[in-house]
C-alpha positions in Angstrom: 51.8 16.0 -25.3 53.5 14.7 -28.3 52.3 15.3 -31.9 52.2 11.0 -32.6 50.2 10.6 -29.2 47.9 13.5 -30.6 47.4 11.9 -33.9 46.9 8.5 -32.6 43.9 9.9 -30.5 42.3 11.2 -33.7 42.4 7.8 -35.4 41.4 6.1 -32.6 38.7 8.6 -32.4 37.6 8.2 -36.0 37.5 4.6 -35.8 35.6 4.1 -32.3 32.8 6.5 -34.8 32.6 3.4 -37.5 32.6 0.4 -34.8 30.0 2.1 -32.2 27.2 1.8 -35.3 27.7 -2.3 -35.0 27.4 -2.2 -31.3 23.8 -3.8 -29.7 24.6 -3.7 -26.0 23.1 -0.6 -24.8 26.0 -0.3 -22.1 28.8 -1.1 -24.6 27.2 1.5 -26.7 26.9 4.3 -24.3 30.7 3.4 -23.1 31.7 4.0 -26.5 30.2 6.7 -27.2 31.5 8.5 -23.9 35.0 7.7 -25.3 34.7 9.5 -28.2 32.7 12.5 -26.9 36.0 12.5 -24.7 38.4 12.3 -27.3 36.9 14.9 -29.5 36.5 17.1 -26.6 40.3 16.7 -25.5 41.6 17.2 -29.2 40.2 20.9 -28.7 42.0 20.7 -24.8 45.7 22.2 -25.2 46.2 21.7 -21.5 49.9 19.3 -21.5 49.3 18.2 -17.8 45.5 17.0 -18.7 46.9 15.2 -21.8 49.6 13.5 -20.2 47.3 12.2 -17.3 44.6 11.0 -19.7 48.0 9.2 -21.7 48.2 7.4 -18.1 45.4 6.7 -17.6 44.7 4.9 -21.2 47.7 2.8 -20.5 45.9 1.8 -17.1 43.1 0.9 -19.2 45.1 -1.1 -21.7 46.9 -2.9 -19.0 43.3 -3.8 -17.4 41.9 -5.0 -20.3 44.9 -7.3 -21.0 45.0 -8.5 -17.5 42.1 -8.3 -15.2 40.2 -11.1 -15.8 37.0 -10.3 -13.4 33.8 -8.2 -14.4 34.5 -4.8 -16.1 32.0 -2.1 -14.5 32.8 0.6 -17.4 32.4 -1.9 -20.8 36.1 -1.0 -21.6 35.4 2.7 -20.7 34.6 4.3 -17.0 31.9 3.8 -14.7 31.9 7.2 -13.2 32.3 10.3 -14.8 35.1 13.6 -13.1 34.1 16.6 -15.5 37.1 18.7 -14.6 39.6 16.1 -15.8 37.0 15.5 -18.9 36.1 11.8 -18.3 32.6 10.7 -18.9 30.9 7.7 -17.5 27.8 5.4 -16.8 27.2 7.4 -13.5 27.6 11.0 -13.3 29.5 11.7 -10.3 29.0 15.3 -9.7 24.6 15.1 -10.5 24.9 11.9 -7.7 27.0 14.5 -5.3 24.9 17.3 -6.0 21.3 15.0 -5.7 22.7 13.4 -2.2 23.7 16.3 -0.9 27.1 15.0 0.1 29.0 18.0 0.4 27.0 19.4 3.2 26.4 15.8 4.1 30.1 15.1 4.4 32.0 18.3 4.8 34.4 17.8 7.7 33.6 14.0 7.9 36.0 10.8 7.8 34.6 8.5 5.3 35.2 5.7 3.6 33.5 4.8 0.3 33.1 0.7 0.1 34.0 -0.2 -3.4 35.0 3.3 -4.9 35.9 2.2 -8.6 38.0 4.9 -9.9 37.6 7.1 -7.0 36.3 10.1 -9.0 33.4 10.7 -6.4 36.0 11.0 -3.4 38.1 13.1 -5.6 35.0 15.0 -7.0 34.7 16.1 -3.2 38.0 17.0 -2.4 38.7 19.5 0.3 35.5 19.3 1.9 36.7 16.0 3.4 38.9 15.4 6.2 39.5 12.5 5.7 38.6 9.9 2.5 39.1 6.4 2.2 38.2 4.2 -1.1 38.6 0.4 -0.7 38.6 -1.2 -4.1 39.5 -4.8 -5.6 40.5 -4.1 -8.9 44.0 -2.9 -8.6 43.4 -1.0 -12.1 40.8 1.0 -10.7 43.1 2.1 -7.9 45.9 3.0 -9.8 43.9 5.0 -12.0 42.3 6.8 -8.4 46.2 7.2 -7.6 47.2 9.2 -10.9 44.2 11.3 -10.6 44.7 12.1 -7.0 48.1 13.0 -7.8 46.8 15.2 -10.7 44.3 17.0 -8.2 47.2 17.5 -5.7 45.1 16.1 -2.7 46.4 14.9 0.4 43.0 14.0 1.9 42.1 10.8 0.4 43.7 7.4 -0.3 42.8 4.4 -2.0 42.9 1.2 -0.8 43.2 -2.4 -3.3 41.6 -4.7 -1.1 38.1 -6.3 -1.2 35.4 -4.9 1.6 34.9 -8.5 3.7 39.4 -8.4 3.9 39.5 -4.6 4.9 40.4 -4.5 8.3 41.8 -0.8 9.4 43.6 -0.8 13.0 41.5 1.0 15.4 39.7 3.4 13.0 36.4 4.7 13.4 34.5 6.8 10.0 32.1 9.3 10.6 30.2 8.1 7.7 30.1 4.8 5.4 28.9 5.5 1.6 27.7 2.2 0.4 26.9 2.8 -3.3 25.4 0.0 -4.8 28.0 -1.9 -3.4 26.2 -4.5 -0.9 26.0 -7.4 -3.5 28.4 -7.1 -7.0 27.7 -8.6 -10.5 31.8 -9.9 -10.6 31.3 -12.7 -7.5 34.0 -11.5 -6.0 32.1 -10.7 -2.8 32.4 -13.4 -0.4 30.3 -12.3 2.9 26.4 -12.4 3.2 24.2 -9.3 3.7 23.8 -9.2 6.9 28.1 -9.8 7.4 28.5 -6.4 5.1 26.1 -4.6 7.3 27.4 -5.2 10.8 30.8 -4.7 9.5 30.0 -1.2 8.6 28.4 -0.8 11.7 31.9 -2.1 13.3 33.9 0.5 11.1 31.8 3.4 12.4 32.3 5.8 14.9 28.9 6.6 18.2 26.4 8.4 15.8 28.0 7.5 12.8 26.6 7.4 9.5 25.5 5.1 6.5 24.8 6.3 3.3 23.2 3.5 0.9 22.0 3.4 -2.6 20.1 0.1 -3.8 20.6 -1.3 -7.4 18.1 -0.8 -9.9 14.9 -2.3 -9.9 15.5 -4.6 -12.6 18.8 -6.0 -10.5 17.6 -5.6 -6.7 13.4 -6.5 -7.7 10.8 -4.8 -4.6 11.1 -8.0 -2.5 14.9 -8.5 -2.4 15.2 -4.6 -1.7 12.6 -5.6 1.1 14.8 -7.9 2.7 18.1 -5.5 2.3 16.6 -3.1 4.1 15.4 -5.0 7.1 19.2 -5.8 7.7 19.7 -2.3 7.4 17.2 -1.5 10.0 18.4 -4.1 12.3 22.1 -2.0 12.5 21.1 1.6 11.5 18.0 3.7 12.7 16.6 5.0 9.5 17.0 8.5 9.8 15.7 9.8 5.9 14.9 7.8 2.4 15.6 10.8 0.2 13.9 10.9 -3.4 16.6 11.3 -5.9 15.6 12.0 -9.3 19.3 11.2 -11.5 19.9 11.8 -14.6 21.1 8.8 -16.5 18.8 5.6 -17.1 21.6 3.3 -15.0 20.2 6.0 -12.3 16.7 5.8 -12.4 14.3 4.3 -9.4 17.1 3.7 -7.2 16.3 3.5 -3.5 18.3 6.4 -0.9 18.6 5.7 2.6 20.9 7.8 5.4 21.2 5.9 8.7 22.6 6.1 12.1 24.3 3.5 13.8 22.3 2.0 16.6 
């Protein structure tokens, strides 16, 4: 890590402080505030490779910001959080893995994770995978899941830039599907209806596979429309559990949980 890439960080730091007290948006401000609990953290972190990975993946950033011109989930920051590479975000990856369950509920599985952002959840999971897939349209997002999978040194999981409806994988099955919020999108880049996305991900999974689903929050996906994305779900998948998640952050609270198998 260089001394001038060191120093800029601390200046940067310093003046995300001053422009965070201005900010209204209650996202905006928790994205900014992330940052700089990141950057002060880091500035104590002497670890070159972790420095020169997050000087990567703040170019990425830059380059999105400059160029993507579609909906930005993280508000100029990131959406999930990855604690061992010190990134923070709206969702915390490793309370959402640990709240699921996934690691016993995926450990040896295929999967593919519909809309995976930066990939830090696949990542997070690592070696208990056989197999991970991430399909995701925003091209920044996957090159950021590419530097940190090359960072982590697994060989497990790839990521895919393509939207959901266009992902068409030759002849393979998943064991399980993890749709994570990702059945309608605030961007309007998703062109298929409900009940398409569900019977695809029936398609794309193997006898006795498995969905994973998490809802929106109430405010976004209201009791009635909830109501309606369910019975589609219960038209392709026999309801197998509705677990009660209690997250963490407030973007977490009073989603809905369902694991189902394929009929």
């Amino acid at each position: 890590m260089s001394k001038l890439y060191k120093d800029k960080n601390k200046t940067k730091c310093f003046l995300n402080k001053l422009k965070s007290y201005f900010i209204t948006d209650a996202l905006k401000r928790l994205s900014a505030k992330n940052e700089i609990n990141d950057y002060e953290v880091m500035l104590k972190n002497s670890d070159q490779r972790l420095w020169l990975l997050h000087e990567r993946l703040e170019k990425i950033r830059h380059d999105a910001k400059e160029n993507y011109q579609s909906y930005d989930y993280g508000n100029g920051y990131y959406y999930q959080s990855m604690k061992s590479i010190n990134i923070s975000g709206y969702r915390d990856t490793e309370d959402r893995i640990k709240q699921l369950d996934l690691i016993e509920r995926l450990k040896g599985k295929s999967v593919l994770d519909i809309g995976s952002n930066t990939g830090f959840l696949l990542l997070s999971l690592g070696d208990s995978l056989k197999k991970g897939v991430g399909v995701e349209l925003n091209r920044y997002l996957v090159e950021t899941s590419d530097e940190v999978k090359k960072y982590t040194g697994l060989r497990n999981i790839d990521f895919i830039t393509s939207s959901f409806e266009d992902y068409n994988p030759s002849n393979k099955k998943f064991d399980v599907i993890l749709s994570l919020a990702n059945h309608s999108t605030f961007d309007g880049n998703t062109k298929q209806s409900l009940e398409q996305y569900f019977k695809k991900i029936s398609t794309l999974l193997a006898n006795n596979g498995k969905l994973i689903f998490e809802s929106h929050p109430p405010q976004i996906e209201p009791v009635e429309k909830l109501k309606k994305t369910l019975a589609l779900i219960s038209k392709y998948f026999e309801i197998e559990d509705k677990p009660i998640i209690a997250m963490k952050g407030f973007l977490d609270k009073n989603r809905t949980y369902v694991v189902g198998t394929k009929n």
